[in-house]
C-alpha positions in Angstrom: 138.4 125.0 115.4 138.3 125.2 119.4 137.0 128.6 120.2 139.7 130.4 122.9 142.3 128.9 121.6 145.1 131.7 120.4 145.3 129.8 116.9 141.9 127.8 116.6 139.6 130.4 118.0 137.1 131.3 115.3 134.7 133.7 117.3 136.7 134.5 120.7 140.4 134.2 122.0 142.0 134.2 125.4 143.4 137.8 126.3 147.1 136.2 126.8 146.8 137.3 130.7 145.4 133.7 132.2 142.7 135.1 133.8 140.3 133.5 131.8 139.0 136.6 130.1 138.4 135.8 126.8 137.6 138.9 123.9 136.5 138.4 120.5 138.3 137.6 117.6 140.1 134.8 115.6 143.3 132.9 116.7 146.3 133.0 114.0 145.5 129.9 111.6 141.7 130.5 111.5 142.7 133.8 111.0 145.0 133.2 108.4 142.1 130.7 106.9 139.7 133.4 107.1 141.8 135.4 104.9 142.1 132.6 102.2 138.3 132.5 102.1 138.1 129.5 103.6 135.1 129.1 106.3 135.9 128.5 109.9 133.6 127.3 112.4 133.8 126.9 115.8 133.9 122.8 117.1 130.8 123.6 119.0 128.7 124.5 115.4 130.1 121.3 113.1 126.4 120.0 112.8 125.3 123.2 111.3 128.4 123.7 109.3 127.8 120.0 107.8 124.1 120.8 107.5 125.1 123.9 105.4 127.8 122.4 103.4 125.5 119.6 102.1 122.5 122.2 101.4 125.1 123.4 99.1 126.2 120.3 97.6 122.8 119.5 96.9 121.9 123.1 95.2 124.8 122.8 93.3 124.6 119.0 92.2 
């Protein structure tokens, strides 16, 4: 998910005026994914997200 966007953002959104100030929070899908129980993560973190995800695999395997 691409943070600042007003559905991706998973840690920060745009404050809808297009002056770049940005607040924090979650866009609609990754909120709506959020709410599902389904991790999001920011595009900027999918090396740690991967690192996690197969620590788990491997704990669980």
């Amino acid at each position: 998910m691409v943070d600042g966007s007003p559905t991706c953002g998973s840690s920060y959104v745009y404050d809808g005026t297009f002056s770049g100030v940005t607040m924090p929070g979650r866009g609609v899908a990754a909120e709506a994914l959020h709410h599902h129980g389904i991790p999001v993560v920011p595009h900027h973190q999918l090396e740690q997200a991967a690192a996690a995800l197969a620590e788990l695999e491997r704990r669980s395997g």
